[in-house]
C-alpha positions as CSV (number, residue, x, y, z in Angstrom):
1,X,-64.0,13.8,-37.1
2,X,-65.6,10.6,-36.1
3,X,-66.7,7.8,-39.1
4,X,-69.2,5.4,-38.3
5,X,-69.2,2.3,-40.6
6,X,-71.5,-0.7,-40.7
7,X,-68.5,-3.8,-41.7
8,X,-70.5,-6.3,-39.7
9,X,-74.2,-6.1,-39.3
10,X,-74.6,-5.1,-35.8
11,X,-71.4,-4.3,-34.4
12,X,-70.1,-0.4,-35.2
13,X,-66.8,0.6,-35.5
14,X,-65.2,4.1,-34.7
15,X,-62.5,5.1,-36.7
16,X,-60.2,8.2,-36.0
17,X,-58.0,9.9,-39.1
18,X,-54.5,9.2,-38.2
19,X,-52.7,12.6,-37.8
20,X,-48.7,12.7,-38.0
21,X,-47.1,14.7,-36.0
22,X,-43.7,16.1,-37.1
23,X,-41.7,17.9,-34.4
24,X,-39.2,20.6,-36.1
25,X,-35.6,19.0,-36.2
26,X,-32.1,19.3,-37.7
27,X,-29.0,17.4,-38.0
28,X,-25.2,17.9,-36.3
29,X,-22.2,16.9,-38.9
30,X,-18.7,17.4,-39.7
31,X,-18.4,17.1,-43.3
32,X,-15.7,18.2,-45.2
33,X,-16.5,19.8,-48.7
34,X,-13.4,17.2,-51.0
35,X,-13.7,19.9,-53.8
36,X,-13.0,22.9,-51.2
37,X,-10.6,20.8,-50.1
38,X,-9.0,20.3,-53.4
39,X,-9.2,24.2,-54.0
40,X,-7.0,24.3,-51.1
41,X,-4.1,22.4,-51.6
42,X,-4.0,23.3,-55.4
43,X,-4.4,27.2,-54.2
44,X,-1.6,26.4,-51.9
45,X,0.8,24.6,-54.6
46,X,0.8,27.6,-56.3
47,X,0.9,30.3,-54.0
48,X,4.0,28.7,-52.5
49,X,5.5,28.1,-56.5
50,X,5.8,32.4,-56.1
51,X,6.8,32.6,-52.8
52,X,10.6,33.9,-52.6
53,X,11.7,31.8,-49.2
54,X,9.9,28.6,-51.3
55,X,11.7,28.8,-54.3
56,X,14.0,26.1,-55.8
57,X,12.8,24.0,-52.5
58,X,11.8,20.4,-52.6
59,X,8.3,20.8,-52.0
60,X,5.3,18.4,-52.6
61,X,1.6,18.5,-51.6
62,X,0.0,15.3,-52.0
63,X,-4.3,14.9,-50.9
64,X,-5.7,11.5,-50.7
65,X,-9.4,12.5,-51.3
66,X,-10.5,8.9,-50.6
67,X,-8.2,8.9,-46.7
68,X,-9.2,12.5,-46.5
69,X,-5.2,12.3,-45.4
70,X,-2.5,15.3,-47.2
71,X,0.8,14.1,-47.6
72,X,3.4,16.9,-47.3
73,X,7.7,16.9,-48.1
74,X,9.5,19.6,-47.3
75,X,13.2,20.6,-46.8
76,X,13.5,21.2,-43.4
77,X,10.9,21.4,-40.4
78,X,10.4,25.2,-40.3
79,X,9.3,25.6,-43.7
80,X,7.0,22.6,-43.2
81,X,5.4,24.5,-40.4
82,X,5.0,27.8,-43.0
83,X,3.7,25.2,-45.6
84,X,0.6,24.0,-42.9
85,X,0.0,27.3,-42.2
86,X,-0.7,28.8,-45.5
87,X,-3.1,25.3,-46.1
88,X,-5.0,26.2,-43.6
89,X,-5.2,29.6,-43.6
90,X,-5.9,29.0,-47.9
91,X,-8.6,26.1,-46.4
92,X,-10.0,28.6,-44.6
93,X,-10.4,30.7,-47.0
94,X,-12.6,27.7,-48.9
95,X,-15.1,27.4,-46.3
96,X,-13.4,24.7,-44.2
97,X,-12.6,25.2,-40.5
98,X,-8.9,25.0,-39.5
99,X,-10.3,22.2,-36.7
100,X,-10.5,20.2,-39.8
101,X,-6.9,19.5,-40.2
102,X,-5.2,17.3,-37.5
103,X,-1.8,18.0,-37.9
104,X,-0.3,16.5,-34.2
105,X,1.0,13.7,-36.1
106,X,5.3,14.4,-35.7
107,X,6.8,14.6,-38.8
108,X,9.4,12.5,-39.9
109,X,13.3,12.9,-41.3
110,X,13.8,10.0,-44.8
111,X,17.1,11.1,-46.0
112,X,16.9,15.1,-46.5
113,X,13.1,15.3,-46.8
114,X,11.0,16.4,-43.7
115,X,7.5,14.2,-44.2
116,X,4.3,14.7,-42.5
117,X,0.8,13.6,-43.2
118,X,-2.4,15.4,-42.0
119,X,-5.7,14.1,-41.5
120,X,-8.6,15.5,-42.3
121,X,-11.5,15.1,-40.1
122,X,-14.5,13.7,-42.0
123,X,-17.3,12.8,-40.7
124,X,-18.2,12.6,-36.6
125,X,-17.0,10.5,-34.9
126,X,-18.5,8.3,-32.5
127,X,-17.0,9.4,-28.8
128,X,-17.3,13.3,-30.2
129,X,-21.5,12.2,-31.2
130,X,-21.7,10.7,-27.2
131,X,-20.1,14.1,-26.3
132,X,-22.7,16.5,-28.1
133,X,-25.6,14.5,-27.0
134,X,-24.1,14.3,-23.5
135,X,-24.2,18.4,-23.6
136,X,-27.3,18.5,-25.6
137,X,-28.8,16.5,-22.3
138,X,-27.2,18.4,-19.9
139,X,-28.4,21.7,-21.1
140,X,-31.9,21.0,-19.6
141,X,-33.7,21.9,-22.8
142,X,-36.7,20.4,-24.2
143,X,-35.2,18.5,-27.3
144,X,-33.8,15.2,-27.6
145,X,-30.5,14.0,-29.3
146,X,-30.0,10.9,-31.5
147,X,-26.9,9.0,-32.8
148,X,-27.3,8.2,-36.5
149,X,-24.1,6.7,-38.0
150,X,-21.7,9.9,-38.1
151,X,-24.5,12.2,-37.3
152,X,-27.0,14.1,-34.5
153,X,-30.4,13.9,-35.0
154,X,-32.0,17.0,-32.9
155,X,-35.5,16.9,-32.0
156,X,-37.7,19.3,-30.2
157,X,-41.2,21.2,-29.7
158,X,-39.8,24.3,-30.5
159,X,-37.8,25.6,-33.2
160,X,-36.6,28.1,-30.4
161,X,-35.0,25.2,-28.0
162,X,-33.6,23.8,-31.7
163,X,-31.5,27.1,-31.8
164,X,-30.8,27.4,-28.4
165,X,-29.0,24.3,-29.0
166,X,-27.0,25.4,-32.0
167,X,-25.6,28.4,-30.0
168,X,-24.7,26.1,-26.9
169,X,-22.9,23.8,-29.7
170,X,-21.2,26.9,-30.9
171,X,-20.4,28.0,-27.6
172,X,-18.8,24.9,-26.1
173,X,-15.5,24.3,-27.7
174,X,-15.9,21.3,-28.9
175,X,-12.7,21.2,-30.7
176,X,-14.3,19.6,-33.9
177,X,-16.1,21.6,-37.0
178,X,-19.6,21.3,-36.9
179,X,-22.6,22.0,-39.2
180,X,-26.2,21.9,-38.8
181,X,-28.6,20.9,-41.6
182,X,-31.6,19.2,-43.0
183,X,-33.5,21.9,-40.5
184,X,-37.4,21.2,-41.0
185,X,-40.4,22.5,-39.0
């Protein structure tokens, strides 16, 4: 559609209608849910409360929902192992992906209390963004990747090269919990 206007007398200008053009996209993050995670560890407090090896045992389960950090006290080493796996297997059970929870940190001997802190992964980190945009580029599909603060912006034509990406994000191994949102055509 062409518009001819007469602004100055003798001079004619020839306006086009700007037309935005939105290409389908969707977002990569790692966001923990601090209410699933609270679920958790209270689901966790209690099941071990009934728990026949647990009783009578010094036992406290701490989350810092501001750190995203769980500070755990146990006995003896063993049964702080048992303790971390029933979290996560319970966290699991809430929605939130056992890659969530970095437990390498070596726990510690104060007196006769074994104590351990795990972190929880929230948000993405920077060098694990470079990483899924590095892939995302090396795939060869038609989309582009974006850093936005602790996200990936994913562009692309077609909503078809959008999910190719989300299965080659699935597929890689990564090592980190991922979700994909804000999808929009």
């Amino acid at each position: 559609m062409v518009r001819l206007s007469q602004a100055v007398p003798g001079v004619f200008y020839i306006c086009f209608p700007t037309i935005l053009i939105i290409m389908p996209s969707f977002d990569i993050v790692s966001k923990v849910d601090v209410q699933a995670l609270d679920n958790a560890v209270n689901v966790t407090t209690r099941e071990l409360g009934n728990r026949f090896d647990f009783k009578g045992s010094h036992i406290i389960i701490d989350l810092d929902k501001k750190e995203f950090l769980i500070r755990i006290e146990t006995e003896d080493e063993m049964k702080m192992r048992q303790l971390i796996d029933v979290l996560i297997s319970r966290a699991h059970k809430q929605g939130i992906a056992p890659e969530a929870f970095d437990a390498s940190k070596e726990g510690s001997l104060s007196g006769k209390v074994w104590k351990k802190e795990v972190k929880v992964r929230n948000g993405l980190a920077q060098e694990d963004a470079k990483r899924i945009v590095k892939l995302i580029k090396d795939s060869g599909l038609k989309v582009q990747g974006s850093i936005n603060d602790d996200l990936v912006r994913v562009n692309g034509k077609k909503i078809d090269d959008l999910q190719a990406v989300i299965q080659l994000c699935r597929n890689a191994g990564l090592g980190i919990p991922l979700q994909y949102v804000n999808m929009r055509n």
